[in-house]
BALOBA-1460 file (C-alpha; in Angstrom, 3 decimals):
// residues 219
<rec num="1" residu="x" x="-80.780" y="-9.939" z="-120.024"/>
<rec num="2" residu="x" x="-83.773" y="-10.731" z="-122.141"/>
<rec num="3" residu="x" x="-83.539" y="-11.292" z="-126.287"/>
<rec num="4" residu="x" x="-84.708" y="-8.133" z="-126.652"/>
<rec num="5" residu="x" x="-82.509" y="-5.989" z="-124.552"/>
<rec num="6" residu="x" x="-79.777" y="-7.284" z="-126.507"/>
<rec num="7" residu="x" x="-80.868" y="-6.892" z="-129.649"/>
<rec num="8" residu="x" x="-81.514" y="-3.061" z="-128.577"/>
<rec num="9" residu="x" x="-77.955" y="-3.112" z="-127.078"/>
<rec num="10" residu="x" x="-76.503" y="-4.211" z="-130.478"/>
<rec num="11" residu="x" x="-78.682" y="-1.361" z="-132.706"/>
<rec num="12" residu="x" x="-77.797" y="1.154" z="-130.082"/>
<rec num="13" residu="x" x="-73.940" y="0.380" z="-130.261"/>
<rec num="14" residu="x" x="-73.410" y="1.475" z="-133.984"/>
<rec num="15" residu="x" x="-75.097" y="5.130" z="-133.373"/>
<rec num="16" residu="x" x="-73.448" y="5.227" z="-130.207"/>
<rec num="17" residu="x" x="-69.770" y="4.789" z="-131.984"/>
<rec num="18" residu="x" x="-70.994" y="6.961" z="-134.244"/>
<rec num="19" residu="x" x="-71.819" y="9.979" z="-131.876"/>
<rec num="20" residu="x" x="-68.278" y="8.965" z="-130.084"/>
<rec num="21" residu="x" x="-66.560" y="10.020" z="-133.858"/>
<rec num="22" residu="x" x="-68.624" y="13.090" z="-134.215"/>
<rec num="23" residu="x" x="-68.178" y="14.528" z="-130.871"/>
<rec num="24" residu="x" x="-64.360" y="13.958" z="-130.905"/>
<rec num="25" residu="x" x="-63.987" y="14.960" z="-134.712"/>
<rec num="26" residu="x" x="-65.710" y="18.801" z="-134.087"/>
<rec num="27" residu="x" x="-63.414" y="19.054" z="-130.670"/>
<rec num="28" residu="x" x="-60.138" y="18.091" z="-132.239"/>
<rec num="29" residu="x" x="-61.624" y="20.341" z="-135.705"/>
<rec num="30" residu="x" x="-61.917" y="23.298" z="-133.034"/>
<rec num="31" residu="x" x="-58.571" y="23.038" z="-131.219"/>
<rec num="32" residu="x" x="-56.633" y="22.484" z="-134.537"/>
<rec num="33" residu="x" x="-58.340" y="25.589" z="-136.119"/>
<rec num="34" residu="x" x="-57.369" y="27.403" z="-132.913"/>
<rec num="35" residu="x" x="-53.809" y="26.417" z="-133.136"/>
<rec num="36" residu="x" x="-53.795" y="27.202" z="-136.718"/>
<rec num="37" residu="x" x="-54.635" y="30.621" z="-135.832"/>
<rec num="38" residu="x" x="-52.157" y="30.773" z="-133.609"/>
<rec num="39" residu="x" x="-49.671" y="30.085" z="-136.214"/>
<rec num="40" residu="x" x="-50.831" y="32.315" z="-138.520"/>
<rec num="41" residu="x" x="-50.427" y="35.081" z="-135.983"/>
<rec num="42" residu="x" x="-47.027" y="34.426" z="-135.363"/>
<rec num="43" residu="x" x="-46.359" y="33.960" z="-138.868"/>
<rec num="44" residu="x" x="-47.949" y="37.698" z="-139.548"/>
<rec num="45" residu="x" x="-45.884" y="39.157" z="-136.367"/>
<rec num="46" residu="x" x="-42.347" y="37.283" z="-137.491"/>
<rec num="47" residu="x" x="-43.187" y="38.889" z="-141.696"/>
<rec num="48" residu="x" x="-42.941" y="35.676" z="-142.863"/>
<rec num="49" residu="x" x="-41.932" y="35.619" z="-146.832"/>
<rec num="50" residu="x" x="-42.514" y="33.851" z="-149.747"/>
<rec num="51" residu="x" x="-39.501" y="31.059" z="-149.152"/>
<rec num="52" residu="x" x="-41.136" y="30.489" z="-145.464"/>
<rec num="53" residu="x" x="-44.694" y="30.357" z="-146.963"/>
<rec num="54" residu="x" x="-43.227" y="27.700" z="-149.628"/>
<rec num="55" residu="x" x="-41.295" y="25.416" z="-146.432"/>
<rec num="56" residu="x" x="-44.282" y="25.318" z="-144.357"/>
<rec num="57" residu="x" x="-46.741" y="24.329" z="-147.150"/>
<rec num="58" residu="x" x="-43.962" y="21.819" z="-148.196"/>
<rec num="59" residu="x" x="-44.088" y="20.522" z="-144.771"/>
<rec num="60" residu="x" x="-47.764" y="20.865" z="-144.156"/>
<rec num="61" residu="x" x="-47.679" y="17.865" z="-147.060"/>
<rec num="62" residu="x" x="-45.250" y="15.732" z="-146.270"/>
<rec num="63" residu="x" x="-46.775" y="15.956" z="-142.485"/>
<rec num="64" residu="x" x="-50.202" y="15.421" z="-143.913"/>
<rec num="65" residu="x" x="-49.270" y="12.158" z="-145.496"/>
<rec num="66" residu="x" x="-47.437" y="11.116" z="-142.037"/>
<rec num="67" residu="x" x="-51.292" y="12.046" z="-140.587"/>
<rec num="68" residu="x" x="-53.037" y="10.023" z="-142.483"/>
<rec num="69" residu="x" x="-50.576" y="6.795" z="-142.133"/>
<rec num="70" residu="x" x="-50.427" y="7.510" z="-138.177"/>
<rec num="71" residu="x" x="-54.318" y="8.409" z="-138.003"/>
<rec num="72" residu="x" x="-54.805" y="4.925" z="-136.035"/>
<rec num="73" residu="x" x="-52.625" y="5.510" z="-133.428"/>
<rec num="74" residu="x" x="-51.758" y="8.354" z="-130.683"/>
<rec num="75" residu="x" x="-49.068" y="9.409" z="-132.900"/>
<rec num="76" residu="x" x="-51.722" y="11.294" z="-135.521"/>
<rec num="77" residu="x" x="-52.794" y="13.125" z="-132.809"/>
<rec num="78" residu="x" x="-49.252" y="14.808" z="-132.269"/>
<rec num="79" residu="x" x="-48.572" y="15.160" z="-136.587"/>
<rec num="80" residu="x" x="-52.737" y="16.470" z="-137.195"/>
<rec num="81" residu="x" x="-51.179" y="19.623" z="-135.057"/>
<rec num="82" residu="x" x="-48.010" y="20.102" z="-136.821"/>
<rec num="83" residu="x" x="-49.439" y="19.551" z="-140.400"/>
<rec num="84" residu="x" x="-52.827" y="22.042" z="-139.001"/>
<rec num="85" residu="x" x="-49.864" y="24.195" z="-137.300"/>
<rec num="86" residu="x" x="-47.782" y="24.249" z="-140.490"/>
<rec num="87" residu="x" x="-50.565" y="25.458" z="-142.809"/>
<rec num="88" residu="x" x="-51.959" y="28.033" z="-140.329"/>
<rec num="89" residu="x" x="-48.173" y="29.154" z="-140.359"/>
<rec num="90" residu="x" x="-48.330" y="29.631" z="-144.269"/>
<rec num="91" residu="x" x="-51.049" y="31.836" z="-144.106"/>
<rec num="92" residu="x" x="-48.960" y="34.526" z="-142.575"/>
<rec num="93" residu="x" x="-47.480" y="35.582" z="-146.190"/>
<rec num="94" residu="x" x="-51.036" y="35.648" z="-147.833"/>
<rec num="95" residu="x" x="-52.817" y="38.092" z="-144.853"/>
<rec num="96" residu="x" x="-49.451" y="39.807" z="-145.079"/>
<rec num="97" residu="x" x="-50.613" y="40.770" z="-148.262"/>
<rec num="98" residu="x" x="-53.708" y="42.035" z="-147.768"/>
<rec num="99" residu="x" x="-53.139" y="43.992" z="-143.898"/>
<rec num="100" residu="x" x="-50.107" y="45.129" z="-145.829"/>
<rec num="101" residu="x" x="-52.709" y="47.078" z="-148.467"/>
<rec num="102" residu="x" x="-54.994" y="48.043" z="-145.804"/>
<rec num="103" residu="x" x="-57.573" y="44.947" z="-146.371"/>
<rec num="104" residu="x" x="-58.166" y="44.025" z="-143.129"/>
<rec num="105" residu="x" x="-61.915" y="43.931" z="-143.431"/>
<rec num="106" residu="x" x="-61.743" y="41.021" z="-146.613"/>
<rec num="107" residu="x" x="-59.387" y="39.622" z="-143.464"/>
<rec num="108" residu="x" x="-62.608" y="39.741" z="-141.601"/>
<rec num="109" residu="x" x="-64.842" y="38.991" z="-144.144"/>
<rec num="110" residu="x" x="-63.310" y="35.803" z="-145.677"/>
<rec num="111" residu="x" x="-63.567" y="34.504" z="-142.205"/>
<rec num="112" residu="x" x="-67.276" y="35.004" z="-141.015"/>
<rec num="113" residu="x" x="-68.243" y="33.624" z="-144.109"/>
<rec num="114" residu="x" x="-65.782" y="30.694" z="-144.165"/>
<rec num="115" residu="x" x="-67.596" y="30.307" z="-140.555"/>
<rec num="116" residu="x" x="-71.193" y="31.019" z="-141.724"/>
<rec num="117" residu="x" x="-70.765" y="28.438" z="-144.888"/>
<rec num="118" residu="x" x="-69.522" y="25.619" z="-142.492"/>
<rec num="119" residu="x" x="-71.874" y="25.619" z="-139.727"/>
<rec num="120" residu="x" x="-74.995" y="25.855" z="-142.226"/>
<rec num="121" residu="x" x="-74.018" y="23.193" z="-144.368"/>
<rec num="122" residu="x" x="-72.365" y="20.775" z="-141.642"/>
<rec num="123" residu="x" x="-75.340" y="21.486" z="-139.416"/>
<rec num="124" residu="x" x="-77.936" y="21.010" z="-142.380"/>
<rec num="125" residu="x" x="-75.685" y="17.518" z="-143.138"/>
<rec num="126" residu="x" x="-76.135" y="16.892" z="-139.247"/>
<rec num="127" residu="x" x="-79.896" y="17.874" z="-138.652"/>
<rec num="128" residu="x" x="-81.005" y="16.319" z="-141.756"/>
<rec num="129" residu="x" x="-79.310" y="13.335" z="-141.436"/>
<rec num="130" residu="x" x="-79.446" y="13.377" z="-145.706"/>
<rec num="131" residu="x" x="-76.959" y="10.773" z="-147.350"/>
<rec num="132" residu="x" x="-74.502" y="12.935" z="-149.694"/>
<rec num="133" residu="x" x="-72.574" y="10.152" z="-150.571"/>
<rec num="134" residu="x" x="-73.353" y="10.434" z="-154.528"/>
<rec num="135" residu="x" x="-72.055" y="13.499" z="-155.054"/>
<rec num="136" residu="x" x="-68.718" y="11.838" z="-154.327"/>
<rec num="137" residu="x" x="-68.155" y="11.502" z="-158.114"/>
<rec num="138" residu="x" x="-69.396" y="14.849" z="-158.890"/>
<rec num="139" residu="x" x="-67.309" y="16.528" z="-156.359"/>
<rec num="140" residu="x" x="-63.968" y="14.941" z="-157.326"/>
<rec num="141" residu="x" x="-64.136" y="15.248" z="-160.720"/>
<rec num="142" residu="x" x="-64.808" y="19.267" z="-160.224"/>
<rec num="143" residu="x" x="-61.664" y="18.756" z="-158.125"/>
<rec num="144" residu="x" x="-59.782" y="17.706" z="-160.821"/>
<rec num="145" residu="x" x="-61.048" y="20.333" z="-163.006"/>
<rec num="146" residu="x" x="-60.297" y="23.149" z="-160.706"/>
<rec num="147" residu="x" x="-56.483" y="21.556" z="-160.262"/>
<rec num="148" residu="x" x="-55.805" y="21.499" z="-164.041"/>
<rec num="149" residu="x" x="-57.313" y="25.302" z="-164.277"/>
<rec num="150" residu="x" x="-55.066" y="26.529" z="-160.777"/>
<rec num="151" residu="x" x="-52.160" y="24.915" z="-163.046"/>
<rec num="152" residu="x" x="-52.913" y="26.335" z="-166.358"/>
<rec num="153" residu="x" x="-53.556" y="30.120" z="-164.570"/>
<rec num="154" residu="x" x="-50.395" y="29.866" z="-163.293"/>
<rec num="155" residu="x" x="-48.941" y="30.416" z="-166.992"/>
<rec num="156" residu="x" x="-51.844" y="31.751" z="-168.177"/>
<rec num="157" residu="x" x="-52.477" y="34.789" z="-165.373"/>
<rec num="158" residu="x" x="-55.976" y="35.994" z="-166.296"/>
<rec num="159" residu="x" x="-57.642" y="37.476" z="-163.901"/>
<rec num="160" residu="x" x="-61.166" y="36.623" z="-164.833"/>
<rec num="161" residu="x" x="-60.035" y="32.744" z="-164.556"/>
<rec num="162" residu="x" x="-58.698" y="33.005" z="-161.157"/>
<rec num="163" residu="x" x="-61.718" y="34.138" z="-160.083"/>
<rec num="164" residu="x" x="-64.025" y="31.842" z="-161.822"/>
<rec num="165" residu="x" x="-61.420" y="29.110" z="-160.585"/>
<rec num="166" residu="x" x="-61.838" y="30.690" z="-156.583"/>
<rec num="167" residu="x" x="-66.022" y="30.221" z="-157.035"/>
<rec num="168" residu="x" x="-65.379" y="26.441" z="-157.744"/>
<rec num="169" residu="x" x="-63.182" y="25.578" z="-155.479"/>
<rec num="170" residu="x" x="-65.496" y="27.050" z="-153.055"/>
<rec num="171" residu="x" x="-68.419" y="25.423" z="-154.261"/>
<rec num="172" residu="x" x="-66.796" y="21.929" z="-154.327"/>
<rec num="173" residu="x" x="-65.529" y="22.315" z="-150.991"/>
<rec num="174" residu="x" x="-68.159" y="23.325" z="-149.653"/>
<rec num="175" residu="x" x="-69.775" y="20.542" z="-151.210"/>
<rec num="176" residu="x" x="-67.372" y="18.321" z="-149.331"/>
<rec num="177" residu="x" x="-67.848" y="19.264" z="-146.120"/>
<rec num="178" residu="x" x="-71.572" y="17.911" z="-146.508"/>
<rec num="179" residu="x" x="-70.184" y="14.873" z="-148.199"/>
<rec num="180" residu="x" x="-67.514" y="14.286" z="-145.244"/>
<rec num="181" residu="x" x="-69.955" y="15.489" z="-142.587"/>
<rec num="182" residu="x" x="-72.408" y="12.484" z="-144.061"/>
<rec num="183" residu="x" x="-69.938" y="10.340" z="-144.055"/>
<rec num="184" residu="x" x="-69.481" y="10.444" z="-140.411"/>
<rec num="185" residu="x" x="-73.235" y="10.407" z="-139.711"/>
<rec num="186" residu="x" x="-73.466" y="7.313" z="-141.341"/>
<rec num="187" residu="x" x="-70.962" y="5.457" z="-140.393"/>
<rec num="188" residu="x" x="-68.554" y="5.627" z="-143.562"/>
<rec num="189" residu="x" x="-65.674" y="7.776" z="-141.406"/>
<rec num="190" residu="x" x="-64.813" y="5.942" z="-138.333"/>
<rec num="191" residu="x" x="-61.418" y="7.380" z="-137.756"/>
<rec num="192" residu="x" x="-62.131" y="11.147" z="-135.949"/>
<rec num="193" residu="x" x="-58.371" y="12.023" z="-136.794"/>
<rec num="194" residu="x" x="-58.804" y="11.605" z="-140.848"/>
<rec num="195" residu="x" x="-62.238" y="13.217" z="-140.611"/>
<rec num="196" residu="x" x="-61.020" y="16.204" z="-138.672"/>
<rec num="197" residu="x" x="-58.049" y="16.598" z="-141.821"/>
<rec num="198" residu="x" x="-60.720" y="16.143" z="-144.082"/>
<rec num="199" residu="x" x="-62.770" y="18.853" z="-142.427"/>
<rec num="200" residu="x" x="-60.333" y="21.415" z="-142.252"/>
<rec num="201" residu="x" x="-58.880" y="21.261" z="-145.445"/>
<rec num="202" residu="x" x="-62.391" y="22.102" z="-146.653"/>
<rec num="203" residu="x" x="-62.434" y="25.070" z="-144.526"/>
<rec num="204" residu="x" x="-58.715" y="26.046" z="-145.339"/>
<rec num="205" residu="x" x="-59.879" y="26.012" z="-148.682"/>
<rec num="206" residu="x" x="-63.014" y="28.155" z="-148.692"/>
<rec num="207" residu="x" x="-61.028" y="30.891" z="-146.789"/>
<rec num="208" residu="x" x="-58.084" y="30.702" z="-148.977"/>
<rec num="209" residu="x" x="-60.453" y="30.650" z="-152.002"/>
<rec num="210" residu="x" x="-63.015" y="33.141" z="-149.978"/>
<rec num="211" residu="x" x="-60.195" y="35.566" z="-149.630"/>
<rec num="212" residu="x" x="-58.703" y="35.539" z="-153.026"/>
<rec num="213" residu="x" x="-61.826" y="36.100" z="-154.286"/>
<rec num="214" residu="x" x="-63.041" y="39.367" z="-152.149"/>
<rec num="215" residu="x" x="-59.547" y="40.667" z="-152.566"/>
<rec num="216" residu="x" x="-60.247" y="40.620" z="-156.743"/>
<rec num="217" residu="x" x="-63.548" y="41.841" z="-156.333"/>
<rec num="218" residu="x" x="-62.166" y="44.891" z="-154.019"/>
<rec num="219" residu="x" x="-58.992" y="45.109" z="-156.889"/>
């Protein structure tokens, strides 16, 4: 092998890794969305309530952090599903809700444009190949902001701030899935398990948030 085969070899190797991540991140993102469905299906069927909601969201945590400390090993495969599984469990209460009142189409709604925002941002991240790594700052301090305001609103109950509080968390989500999506691209997220976590909870979000939001608008 000649000096210059090898050097290709080495250039070659990083995007090669990097297409490995990407490929095996959107396949596990799929399955685990699947399976969250799932869940969330049983969870309408069974009438979950409120104290069932609470344990699985509970558990969706304390799983998540088990996820992320077992995300280099075979193990985070089995605890992604059960903390994805959990969650997709806890939205049975919320749809509940809204079937309940005869909202099936914001059911509907919520999700194609969960959907539509994901693939047009991830694919612009992807196609582009643009590095959104500085709105990292920007994007956790709106974060912040929008955790303080979900905290206050729960003492404060106005209406017109849970819905300005739904728009942000949507827009800084879906400003995160072009961050995370970027970060894969470019080699900052080399662990498929922890990008497919960070993935969904930006799409868990935006539906949650989506939903929420077309359920005020429709009173």
């Amino acid at each position: 092998m000649d000096r210059r085969t090898m050097y290709s070899s080495a250039a070659d190797r990083p995007a090669i890794e990097i297409n490995k991540v990407l490929r095996n991140t959107y396949m596990l993102l799929a399955l685990t969305i699947g399976f969250s469905a799932i869940t969330a299906t049983i969870s309408v069927m069974a009438n979950v309530g409120m104290i069932g909601y609470f344990a699985m969201i509970i558990g969706g945590f304390i799983s998540l952090f088990i996820v992320q400390k077992k995300a280099d090993s075979s193990a985070g495969l089995f605890w992604v599903f059960v903390f994805t599984g959990l969650f997709g469990g806890a939205l049975g209460p919320i749809l509940n809700i809204y079937l309940a009142a005869g909202a099936g189409s914001i059911v509907a709604q919520a999700l194609g444009g969960t959907a539509l925002v994901f693939f047009t941002l991830s694919g612009y991240a992807l196609v582009s190949k643009k590095d959104f790594s500085f709105l990292g700052g920007f994007l956790m301090v709106g974060l912040v902001v929008a955790i303080v305001g979900i905290i206050a609103n729960i003492f404060l109950a106005i209406p017109a701030m849970s819905m300005a509080i739904s728009a942000l968390v949507i827009f800084i989500m879906s400003g995160l899935i072009l961050f995370d999506t970027s970060r894969i691209i470019h080699g900052g997220e080399t662990n498929y398990i922890r990008a497919t976590v960070g993935l969904y909870l930006n799409i868990y979000n935006i539906f949650v948030h989506m939903l929420a939001l077309l359920g005020m608008n429709n009173d």
